[in-house]
N, C-alpha and C positions, 0 to 999 in steps of 0.2 A: 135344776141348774147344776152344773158342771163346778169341780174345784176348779179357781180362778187362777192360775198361773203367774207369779210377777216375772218379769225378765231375767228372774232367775230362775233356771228350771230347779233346783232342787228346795226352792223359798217357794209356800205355795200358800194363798189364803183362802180358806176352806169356808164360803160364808154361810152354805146352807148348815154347818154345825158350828160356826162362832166357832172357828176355831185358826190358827196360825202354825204349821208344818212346817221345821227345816228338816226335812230329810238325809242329809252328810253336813256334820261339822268340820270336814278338813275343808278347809276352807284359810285364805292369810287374813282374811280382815274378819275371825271369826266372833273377838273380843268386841271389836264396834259394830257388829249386825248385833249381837245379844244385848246392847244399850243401846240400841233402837230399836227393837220388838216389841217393847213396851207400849213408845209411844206410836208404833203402826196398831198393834192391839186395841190403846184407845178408839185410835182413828175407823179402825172397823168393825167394833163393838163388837173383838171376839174375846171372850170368856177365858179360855187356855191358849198356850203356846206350848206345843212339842219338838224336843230337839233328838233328833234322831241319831245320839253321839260314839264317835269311836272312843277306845279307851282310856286313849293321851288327852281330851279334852274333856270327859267328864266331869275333873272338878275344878276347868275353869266355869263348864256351865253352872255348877251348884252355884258357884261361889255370887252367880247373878239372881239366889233362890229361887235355883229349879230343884226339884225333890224328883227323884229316879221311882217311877212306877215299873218298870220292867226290865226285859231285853229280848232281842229275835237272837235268836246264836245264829251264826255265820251268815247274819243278815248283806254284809259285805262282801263279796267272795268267801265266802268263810270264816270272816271276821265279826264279832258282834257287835249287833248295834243296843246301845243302853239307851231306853227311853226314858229321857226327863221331862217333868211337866212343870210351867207354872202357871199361876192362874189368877191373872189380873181383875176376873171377878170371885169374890169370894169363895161364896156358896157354890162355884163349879168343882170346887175344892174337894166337894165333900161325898163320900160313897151314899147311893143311893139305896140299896139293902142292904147293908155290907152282912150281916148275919146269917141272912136266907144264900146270899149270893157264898158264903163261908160253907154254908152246909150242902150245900148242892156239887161245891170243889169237891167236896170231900166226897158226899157219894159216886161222882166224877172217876175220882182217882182209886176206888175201890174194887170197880170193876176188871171182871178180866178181860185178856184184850179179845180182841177179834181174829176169827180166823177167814179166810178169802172162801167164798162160797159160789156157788155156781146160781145165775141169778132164774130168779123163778120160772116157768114157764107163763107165755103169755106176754113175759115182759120183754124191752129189746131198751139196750143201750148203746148209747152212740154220740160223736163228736155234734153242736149243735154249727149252724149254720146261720148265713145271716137270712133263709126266707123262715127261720123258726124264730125271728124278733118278734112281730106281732103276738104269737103264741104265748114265748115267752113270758110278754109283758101282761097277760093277764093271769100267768103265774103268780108274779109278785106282785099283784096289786090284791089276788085274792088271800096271800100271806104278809103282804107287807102293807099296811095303809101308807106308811110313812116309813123312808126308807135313807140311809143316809147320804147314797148317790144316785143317781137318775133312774132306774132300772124300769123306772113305768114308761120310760120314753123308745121306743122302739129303732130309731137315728142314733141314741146313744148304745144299746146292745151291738148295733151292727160296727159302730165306730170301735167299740171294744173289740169286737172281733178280729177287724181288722190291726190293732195293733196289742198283739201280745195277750191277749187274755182268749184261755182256750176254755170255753162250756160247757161239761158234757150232760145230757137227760136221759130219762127213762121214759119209755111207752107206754101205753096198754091202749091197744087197738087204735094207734095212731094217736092218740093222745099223751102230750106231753103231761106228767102228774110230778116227775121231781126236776129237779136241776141243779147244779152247783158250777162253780168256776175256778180255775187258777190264773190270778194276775199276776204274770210274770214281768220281772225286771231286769231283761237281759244282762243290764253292764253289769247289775249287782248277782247275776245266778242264784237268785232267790225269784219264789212265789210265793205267793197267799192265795192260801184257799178260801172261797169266800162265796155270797151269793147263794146260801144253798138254803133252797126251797120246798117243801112235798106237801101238794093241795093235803086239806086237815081230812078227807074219806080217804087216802091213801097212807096216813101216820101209822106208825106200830110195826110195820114191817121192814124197819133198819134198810130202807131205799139209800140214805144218803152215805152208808157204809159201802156198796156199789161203787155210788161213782166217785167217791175217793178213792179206792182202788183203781180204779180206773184213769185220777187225776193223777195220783201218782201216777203210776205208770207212762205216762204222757210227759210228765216231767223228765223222769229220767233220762226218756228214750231223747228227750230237748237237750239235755245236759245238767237241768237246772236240779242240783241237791241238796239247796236249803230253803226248805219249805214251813209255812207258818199258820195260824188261823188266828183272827180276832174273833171269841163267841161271846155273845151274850151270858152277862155274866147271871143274869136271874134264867140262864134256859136253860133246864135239865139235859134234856133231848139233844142240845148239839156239844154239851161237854161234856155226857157221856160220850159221842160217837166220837167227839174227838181225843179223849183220852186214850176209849179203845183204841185207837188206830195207832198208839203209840207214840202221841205226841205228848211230851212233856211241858205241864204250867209253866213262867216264866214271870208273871206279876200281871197287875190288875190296871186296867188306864180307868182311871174314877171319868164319869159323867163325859165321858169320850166322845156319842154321835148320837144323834136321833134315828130312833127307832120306835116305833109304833106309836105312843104318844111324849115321849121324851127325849131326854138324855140319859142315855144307860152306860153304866159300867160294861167292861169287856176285858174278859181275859185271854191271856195271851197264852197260847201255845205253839210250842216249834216242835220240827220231825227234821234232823238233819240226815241225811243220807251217805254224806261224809263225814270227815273229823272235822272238827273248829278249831280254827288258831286263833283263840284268845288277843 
């Protein structure tokens, strides 16, 4: 299933994750939509509410007990967005490894970065397309059992495609073995990098460092220079690569999406390309 859209585009009820998005608080009626969140939460039996807020309205949202997990810098044109959560059920509240997922940051942010490498022979990378959906989806189904957006559905790869989300993969002998994506949001000149996959006989050799290079580069050539990643916060393997890449932490969304058999933490990293106006 697909996030559920209300008739407001940027109000969105997320139900395959129990979860409630306002994506921009500038908004005039911002103080009565956040004393009715609550009770649409009830109504949907979603667990969290995120408010995806500019700087002016951060602490009227506190003031409605949200607590600030993070920020994207120049999530907005340029401008950051502060992510607050709150969590009309409890225990959503609460970090799911927070020690392991502590030490793994750490060796994370330890490493040194990456430098741009010329990609193996054998291998070929390249933009995907929509007759590589089918393919695709048995990419993510053989890394992801449970995923937090559709990705096993082959109509929803192609629908992405078609608006604003650019895929790129790697080969060997026509076989597709990694993948990643950037969903871009034109009005806002931000993407997130995301989706990124490498069947488990093709791990070890830093694939997904590739085609982030290469996502960037697609970015810019777009316009879009504020760029971001939500990783698992218990995966070694993608907070290294995204560290490497130069993206810097930003804070932690507690029990944020389903992924494999849960709700996991995810942290957040950004890579601005330009300055941020605060």
């Amino acid at each position: 299933m697909e996030e559920q859209p209300l008739t407001d585009r940027h109000l969105i009820i997320d139900r395959p994750n129990r979860r409630i998005k306002l994506m921009d608080s500038k908004r005039p009626d911002l103080k009565d939509l956040l004393a009715q969140l609550p009770v649409m939460a009830q109504r949907e039996q979603a667990g969290k509410i995120i408010v995806y807020a500019r700087k002016k309205d951060v602490e009227l949202v506190r003031s409605f007990g949200y607590r600030e997990e993070g920020r994207i810098d120049g999530f907005f044109n340029g401008k950051n967005a502060y992510l607050l959560s709150s969590f009309p059920e409890n225990k959503r509240g609460i970090p799911v490894e927070p020690e392991e997922e502590d030490r793994i940051l750490e060796l994370a942010q330890s490493k040194d970065p990456l430098e741009r490498k010329v990609l193996p022979e054998g291998l070929t990378l390249r933009q995907a397309c929509p007759d590589d959906a089918d393919e695709l989806v048995q990419v993510f189904r053989t890394v992801f059992p449970v995923y937090p957006t559709p990705v096993h559905e082959p109509a929803y790869l192609k629908k992405m495609m078609q608006n604003h989300v650019a895929f790129m993969l790697i080969e060997k002998e026509g076989r597709i073995i990694s993948v990643a994506s950037a969903e871009i949001t034109p009005e806002n000149g931000c993407a997130e990098l995301t989706d990124c996959a490498t069947l488990p006989e093709f791990r070890g050799q830093s694939l997904l460092s590739y085609l982030f290079f290469a996502l960037e580069d697609h970015l810019e050539q777009q316009g879009i220079y504020y760029l971001f990643s939500l990783t698992r916060a218990i995966s070694p393997g993608m907070n290294i690569t995204t560290a490497r890449h130069g993206y810097r932490y930003r804070g932690r969304l507690i029990q944020n999406c389903v992924i494999s058999t849960g709700f996991e933490d995810m942290n957040i990293w950004v890579k601005p390309l330009r300055q941020v106006d605060d």
